[in-house]
C-alpha positions as CSV (number, residue, x, y, z in Angstrom):
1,X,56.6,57.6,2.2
2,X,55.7,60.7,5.1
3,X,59.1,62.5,5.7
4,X,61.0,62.8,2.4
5,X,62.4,59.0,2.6
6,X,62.4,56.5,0.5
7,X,62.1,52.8,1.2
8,X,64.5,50.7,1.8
9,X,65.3,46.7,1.0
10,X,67.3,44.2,0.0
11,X,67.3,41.0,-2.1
12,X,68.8,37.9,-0.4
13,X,69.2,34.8,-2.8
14,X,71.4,31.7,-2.3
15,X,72.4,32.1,1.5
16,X,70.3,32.6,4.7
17,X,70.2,36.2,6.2
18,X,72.5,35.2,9.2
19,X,75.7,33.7,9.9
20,X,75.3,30.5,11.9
21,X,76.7,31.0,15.6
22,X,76.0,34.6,15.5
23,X,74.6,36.3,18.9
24,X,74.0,40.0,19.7
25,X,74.7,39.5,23.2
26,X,74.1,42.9,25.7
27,X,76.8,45.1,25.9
28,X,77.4,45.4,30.0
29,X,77.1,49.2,31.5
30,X,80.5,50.5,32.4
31,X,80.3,52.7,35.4
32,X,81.1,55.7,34.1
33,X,80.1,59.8,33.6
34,X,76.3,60.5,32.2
35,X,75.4,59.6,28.9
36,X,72.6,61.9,28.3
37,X,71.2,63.7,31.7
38,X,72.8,66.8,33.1
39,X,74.0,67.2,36.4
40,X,70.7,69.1,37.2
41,X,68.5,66.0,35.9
42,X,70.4,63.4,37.3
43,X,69.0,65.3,40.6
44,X,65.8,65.3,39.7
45,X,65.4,61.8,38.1
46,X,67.1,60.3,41.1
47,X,64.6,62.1,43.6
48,X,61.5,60.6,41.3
49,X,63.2,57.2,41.1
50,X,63.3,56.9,45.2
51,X,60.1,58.3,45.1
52,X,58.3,55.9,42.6
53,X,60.7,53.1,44.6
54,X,61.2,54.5,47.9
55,X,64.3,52.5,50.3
56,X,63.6,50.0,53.0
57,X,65.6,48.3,55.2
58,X,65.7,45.3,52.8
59,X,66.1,47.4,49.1
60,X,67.6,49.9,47.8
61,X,65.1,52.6,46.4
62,X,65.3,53.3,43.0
63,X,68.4,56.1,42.9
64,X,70.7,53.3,44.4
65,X,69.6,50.7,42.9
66,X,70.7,52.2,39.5
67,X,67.5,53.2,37.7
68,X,69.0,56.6,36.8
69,X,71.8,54.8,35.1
70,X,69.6,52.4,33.4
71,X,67.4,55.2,31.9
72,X,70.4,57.4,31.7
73,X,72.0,54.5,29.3
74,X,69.0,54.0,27.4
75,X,68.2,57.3,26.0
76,X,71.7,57.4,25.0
77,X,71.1,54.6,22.5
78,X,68.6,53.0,20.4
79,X,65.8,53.7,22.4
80,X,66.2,57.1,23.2
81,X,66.1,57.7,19.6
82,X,62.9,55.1,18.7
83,X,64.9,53.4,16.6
84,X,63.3,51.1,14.3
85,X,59.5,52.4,14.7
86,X,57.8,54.6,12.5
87,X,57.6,58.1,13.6
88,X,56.4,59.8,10.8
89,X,52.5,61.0,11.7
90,X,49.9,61.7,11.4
91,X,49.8,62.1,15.6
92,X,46.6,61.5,17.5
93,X,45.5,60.7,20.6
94,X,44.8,57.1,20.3
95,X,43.8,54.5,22.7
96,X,46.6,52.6,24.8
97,X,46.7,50.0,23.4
98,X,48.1,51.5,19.9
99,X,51.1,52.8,21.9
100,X,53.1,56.5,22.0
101,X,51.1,58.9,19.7
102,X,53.8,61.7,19.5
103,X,56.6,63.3,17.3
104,X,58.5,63.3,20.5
105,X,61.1,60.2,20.7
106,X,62.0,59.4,24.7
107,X,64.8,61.8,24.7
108,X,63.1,64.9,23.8
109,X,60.6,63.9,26.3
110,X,62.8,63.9,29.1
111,X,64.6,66.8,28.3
112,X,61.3,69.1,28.0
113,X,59.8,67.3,30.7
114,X,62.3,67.5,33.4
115,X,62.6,71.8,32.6
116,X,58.9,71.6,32.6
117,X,58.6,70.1,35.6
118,X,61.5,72.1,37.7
119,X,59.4,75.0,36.2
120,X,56.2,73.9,37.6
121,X,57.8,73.8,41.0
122,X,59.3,76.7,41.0
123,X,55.8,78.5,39.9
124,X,54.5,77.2,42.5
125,X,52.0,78.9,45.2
126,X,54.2,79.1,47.8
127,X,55.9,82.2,48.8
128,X,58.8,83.4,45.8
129,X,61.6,82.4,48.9
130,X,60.4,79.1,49.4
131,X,60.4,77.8,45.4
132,X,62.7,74.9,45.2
133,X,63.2,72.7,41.8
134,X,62.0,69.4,42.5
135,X,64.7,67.7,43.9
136,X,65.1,70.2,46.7
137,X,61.4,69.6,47.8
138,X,60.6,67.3,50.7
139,X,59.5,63.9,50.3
140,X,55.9,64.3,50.9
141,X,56.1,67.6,48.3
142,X,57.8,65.3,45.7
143,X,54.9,62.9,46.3
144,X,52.2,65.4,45.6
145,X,53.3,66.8,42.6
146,X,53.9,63.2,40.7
147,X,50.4,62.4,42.2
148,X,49.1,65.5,40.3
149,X,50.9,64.5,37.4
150,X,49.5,60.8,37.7
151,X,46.3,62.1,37.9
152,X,46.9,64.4,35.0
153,X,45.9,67.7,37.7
154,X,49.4,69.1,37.1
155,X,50.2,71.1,33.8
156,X,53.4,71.3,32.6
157,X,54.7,73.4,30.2
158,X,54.9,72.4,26.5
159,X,53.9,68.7,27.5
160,X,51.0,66.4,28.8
161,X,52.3,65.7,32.6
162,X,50.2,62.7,32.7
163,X,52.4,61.0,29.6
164,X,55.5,62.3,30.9
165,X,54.8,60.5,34.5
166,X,53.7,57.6,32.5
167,X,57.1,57.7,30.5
168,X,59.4,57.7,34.0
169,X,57.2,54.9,35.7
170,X,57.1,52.1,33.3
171,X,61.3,53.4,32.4
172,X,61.8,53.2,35.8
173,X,60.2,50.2,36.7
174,X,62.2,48.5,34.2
175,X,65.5,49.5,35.5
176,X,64.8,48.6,39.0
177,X,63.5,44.8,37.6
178,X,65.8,44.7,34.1
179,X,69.1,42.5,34.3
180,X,71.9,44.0,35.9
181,X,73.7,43.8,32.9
182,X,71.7,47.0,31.5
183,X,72.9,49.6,34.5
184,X,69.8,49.4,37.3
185,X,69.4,46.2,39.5
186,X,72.2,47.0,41.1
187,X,73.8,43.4,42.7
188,X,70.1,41.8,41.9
189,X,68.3,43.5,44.9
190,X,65.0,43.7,42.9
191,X,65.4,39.9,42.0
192,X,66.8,39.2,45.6
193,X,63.5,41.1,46.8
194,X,60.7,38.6,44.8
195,X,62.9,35.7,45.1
196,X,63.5,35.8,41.0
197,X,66.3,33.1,39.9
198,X,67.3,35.3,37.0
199,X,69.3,33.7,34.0
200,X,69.9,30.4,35.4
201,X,70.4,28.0,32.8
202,X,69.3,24.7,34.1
203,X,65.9,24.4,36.5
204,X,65.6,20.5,35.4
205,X,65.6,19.6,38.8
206,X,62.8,21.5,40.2
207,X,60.3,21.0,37.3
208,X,58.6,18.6,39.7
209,X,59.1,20.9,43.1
210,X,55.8,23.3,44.0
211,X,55.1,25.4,46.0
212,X,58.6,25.3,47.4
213,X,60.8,28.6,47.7
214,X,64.1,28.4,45.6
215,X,67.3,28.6,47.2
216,X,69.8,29.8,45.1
217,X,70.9,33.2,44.6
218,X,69.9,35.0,41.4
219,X,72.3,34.9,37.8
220,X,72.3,38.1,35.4
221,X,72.8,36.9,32.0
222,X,76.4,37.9,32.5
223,X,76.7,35.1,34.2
224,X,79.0,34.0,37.6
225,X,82.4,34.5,38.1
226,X,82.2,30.1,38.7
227,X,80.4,29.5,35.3
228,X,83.6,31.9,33.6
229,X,86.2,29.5,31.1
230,X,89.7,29.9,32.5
231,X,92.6,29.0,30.8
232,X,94.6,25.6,31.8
């Protein structure tokens, strides 16, 4: 096997491979300090994430509605590591449909590309005085340099821009829709924007209703404090 490692299995006789009853339920985010971004990249990724989800007067943009947490709580783990792929190459460019082609896992992506891309402001043609890291552009600069990455125009140091943009939309897309129960979402507002119903556990009674708008608030799996067992 590529990488020096051998495989690994195991012979199951006489019993199922689970125990009956057995769940991995979420863990919930705890508020809490970062996980994995600096102080420096929390900037930056909360100036992309409210520019990839700007604020209206109805929702949040993406730094308040918790994206950065999301991702932040997410590299941190399983996925930050590409846990249970193979990552062993050879790497080539495929198509996009066979996925991430690179020895890079998600963390090492976001830690080169958020230096490359501070650098790649800071290189900038404007005058040496007026260089600012991305999160200290304005709006409508942040905007043009992730449409040059988007459009692949912008080259970053070390790293295809164009796969590193690709990387913090669909991440950060996912925190701003994911259950609140993983860190972004924060109080529903992405559901509460598209009229989602979330996690609710019985719909029996609108199976026959069309074209007719919902009217109950969302549910995270994590439930409602009313749907919680007390003690007689």
């Amino acid at each position: 096997m590529a990488g020096g490692e051998g495989a690994k299995g195991e012979v199951i006789s006489g019993h199922l491979p689970w125990h009956p009853a057995e769940t991995t339920a979420p863990q919930p985010v705890k508020p809490g300090p970062w996980l994995f971004f600096s102080p420096a990249e929390v900037a930056a990724m909360g100036a992309i994430a409210d520019r990839i989800i700007p604020p209206d007067p109805q929702t949040p943009g993406g730094r308040d509605a918790g994206c950065v947490v999301f991702v932040d709580r997410q590299l941190s783990g399983a996925y930050g590591r590409r846990e249970g792929l193979y990552v062993s190459g050879p790497f080539e460019n495929g198509t996009k449909e066979q996925g991430p082609q690179s020895p890079q896992n998600p963390r090492d992506l976001y830690r080169s590309g958020l230096s490359a891309l501070d650098r790649y402001c800071l290189a900038g043609s404007r005058p040496v005085a007026a260089r600012k890291a991305f999160a200290e552009l304005t709006a409508e600069e942040q905007d043009d340099v992730l449409h040059a990455l988007e459009s692949g125009t912008a080259q970053l140091e070390g790293l295809d821009g164009k796969t590193f943009f690709e990387q913090l939309l669909k991440d950060i897309q996912q925190g701003f829709f994911a259950d609140p129960i993983y860190g972004g979402n924060h109080e529903m507002c992405a559901w509460k924007m598209i009229g989602f119903p979330g996690a609710r556990y019985d719909y029996t009674e609108w199976v026959g209703k069309h074209n007719q708008r919902y009217p109950y608030p969302p549910v995270s799996i994590a439930g409602r404090p009313a749907w919680n067992i007390r003690p007689d």
